[in-house]
C-alpha positions in Angstrom: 22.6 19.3 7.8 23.9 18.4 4.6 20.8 16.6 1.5 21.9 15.0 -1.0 19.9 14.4 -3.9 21.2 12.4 -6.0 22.0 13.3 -9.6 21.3 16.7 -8.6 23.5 17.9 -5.8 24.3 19.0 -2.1 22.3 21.1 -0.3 23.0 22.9 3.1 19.8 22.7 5.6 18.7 24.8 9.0 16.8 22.9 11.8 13.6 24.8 11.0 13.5 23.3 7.4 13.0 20.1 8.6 9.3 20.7 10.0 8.2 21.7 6.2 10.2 18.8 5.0 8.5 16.1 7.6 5.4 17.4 6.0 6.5 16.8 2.3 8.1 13.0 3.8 4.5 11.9 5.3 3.1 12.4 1.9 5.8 10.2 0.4 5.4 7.9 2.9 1.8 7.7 2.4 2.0 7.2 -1.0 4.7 4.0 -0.7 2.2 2.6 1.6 -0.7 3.1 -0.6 1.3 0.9 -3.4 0.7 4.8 -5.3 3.8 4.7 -7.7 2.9 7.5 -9.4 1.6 9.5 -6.2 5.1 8.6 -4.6 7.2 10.1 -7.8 4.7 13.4 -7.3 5.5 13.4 -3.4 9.2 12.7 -4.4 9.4 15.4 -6.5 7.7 17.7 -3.6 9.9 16.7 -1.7 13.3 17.1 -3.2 11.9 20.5 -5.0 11.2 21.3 -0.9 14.9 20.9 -0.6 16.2 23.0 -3.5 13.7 25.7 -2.3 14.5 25.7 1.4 18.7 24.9 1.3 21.5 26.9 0.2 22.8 24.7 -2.7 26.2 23.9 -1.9 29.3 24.7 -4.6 30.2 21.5 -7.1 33.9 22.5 -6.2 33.3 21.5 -2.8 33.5 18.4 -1.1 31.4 17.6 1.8 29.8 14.5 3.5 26.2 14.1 3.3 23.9 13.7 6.4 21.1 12.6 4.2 20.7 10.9 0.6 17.2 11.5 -1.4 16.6 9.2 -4.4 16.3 11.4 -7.5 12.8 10.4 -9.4 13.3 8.0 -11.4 13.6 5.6 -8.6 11.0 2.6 -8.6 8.5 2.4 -5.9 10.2 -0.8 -4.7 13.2 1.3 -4.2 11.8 3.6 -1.9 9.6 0.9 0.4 13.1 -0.7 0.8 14.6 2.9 1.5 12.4 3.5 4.0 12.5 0.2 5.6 15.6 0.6 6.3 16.0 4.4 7.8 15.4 3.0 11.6 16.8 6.1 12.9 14.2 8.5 11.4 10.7 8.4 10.5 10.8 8.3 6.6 13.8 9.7 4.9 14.2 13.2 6.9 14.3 12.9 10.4 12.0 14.5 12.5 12.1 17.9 13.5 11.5 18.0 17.0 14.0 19.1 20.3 15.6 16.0 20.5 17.0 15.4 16.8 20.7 15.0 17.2 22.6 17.8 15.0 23.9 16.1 11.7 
């Protein structure tokens, strides 16, 4: 699976990431639904540092289609409710780890 963050870069996740990264999601989500704005930038910022950590950052010089697009930080909390609103495939913005998520 291929994470975008944007601003930032591509990078290349494994299956097994995703449990971590549902983890550092719920806290997002939480946040968003708590009207937290600055709890949401901290769980953002969890969340894409989660993905740097975990993903094998993928060259500038190459040119690949992302599977998934993070906001960078600086996004608005209104942003990200309507960003999540609208992933109806996953729950939050990373979909969830379990058997039966399709490969992307």
């Amino acid at each position: 699976m291929i994470v975008r963050i944007m601003g930032q870069g591509q990078w290349v996740m494994e299956p097994e990431h995703l449990l971590e990264l549902n983890e550092l999601d719920r806290a997002l989500e939480d946040r968003v639904e708590a009207g937290d704005e600055a709890g949401m930038v901290q769980a953002l910022e969890a969340l894409t540092a989660g993905v740097r950590r975990l993903g094998v950052e993928v060259p500038d010089d190459v040119i690949v289609e992302s599977d998934l697009v993070l906001p960078d930080t600086d996004v608005s909390l209104a942003d990200v409710r309507e960003l999540l609103a609208s992933t109806t495939q996953y729950y939050g913005l990373i979909p969830d780890a379990d058997e039966d998520t399709p490969d992307l």
